[in-house]
N, C-alpha and C positions, 0 to 999 in steps of 0.2 A: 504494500500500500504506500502511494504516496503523500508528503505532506504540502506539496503545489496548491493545492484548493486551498489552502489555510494562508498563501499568502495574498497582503491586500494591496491596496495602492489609500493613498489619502494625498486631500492638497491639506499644506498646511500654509497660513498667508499670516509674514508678518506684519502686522499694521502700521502706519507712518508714524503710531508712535511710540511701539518696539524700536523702528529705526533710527531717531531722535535720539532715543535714551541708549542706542549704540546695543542694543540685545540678539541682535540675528546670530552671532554666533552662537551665545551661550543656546540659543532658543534651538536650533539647528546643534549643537552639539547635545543636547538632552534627547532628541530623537535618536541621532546615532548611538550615543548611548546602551540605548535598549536596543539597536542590533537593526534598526532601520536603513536601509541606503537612500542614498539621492538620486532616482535616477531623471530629473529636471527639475533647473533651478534657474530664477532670474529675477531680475530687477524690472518693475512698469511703475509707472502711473497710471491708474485706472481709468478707459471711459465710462461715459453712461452705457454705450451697450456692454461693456463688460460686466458692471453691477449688477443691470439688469438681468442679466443672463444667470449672475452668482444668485442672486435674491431671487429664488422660483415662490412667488404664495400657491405653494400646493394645500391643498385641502385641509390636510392632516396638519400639517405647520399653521394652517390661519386659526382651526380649532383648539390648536394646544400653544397657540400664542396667546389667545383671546383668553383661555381659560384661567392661563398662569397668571397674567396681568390683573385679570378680572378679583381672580382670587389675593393676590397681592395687595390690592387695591382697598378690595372690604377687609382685610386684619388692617389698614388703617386708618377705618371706616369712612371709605368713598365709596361712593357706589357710582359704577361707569355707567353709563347711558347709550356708547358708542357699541356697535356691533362687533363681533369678534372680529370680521372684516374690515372693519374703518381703523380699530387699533391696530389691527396686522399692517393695512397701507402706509400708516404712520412709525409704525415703526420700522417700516421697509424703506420708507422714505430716509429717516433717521440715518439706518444704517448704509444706506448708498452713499449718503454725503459725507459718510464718517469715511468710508473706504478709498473714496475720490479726493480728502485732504493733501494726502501726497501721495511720494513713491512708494510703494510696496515691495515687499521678496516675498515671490509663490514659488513654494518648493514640492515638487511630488514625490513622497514616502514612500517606498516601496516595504513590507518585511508581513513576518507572521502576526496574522488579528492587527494591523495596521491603524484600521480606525481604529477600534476599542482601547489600544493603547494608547494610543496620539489623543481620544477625547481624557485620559488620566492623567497624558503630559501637561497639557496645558490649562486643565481644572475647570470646574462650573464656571457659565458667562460671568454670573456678579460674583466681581474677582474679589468685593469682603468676603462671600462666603469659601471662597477657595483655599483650600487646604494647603497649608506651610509645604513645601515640594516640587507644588505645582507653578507653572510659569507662571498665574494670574495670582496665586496665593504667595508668589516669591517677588513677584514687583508691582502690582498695584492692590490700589483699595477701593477701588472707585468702585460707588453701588446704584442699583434702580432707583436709591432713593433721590441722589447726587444727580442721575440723568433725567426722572423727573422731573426734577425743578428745574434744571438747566434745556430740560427741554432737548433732550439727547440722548445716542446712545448709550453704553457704558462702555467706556474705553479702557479694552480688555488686554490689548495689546498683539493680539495672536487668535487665528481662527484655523479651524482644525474641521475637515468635512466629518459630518455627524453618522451620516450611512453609505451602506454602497451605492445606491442609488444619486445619492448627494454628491460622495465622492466621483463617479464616472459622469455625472455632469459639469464638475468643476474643472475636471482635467480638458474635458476640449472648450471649457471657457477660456482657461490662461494657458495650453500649451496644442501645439500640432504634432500632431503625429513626427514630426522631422526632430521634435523638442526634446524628446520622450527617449533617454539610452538605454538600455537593457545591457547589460554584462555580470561576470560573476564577479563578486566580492567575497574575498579570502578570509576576513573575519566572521562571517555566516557559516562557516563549517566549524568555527569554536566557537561561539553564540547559539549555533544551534545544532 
């Protein structure tokens, strides 16, 4: 039997302002770490059709958007009025402009359980609640509560596709096929 099927791909994208505060490596060295390769990586600035295309409101993401918020909202007793869809647009809106700030590094992961590891590398969105370890629990504190007010994302510093699904969208968003190397890496045969 082999273990092929068990490897994943993941985009991981460091945000403009992981880059600022100088963390791509460390960010990029915690992946490798656990035995991930790079097989593409680069520097953009985002367009609008690239957001667009990262930001898909599927079904399932506008109902478990709306609901997280919604519940959020009543522990500090607000009660939303907007539908789960006008807070999804809004907060889609949010996060395209955050992404569009600056340059960005999208790097594609390759290794075994690729996403499920890569969503542990870099912790829960609201990076107060992120666990000491984790990229978001190791450099910021920014929370839902902070972007609320300010009327913003939460700037989390790093984004990590959430599924396979997610992840094999994201890859022909930021890379082509030409982008994308395949080779073997020597450290995977002690790793794994």
């Amino acid at each position: 039997m082999t273990t092929k099927h068990l490897i994943e791909r993941t985009v991981v994208i460091v945000k403009h302002d992981g880059i600022q505060r100088g963390l791509v490596g460390e960010i990029i060295k915690r992946f490798e770490q656990r035995g991930m390769k790079i097989s593409a990586l680069k520097m953009i600035r985002p367009t609008e059709e690239h957001v667009n295309k990262h930001y898909v409101m599927t079904d399932a993401w506008v109902e478990k958007l709306g609901e997280n918020t919604r519940r959020a909202a009543k522990a500090k007793g607000v009660e939303l009025k907007e539908s789960n869809k006008e807070i999804a647009e809004r907060v889609r809106e949010w996060n395209k402009k955050y992404l569009m700030e600056g340059p960005i590094v999208v790097v594609l992961f390759e290794g075994y359980h690729a996403i499920e590891v890569g969503r542990k590398i870099v912790g829960p969105a609201e990076a107060r609640q992120a666990p000491v370890g984790t990229i978001r629990g190791d450099f910021s504190a920014d929370s839902y509560e902070i972007a609320d007010v300010l009327k913003r994302p939460v700037r989390n510093l790093v984004h990590a596709s959430g599924n396979r699904e997610e992840a094999e969208n994201e890859i022909k968003v930021w890379f082509s096929e030409m982008e994308i190397y395949d080779y073997d890496q020597k450290a995977w045969e002690i790793i794994h």
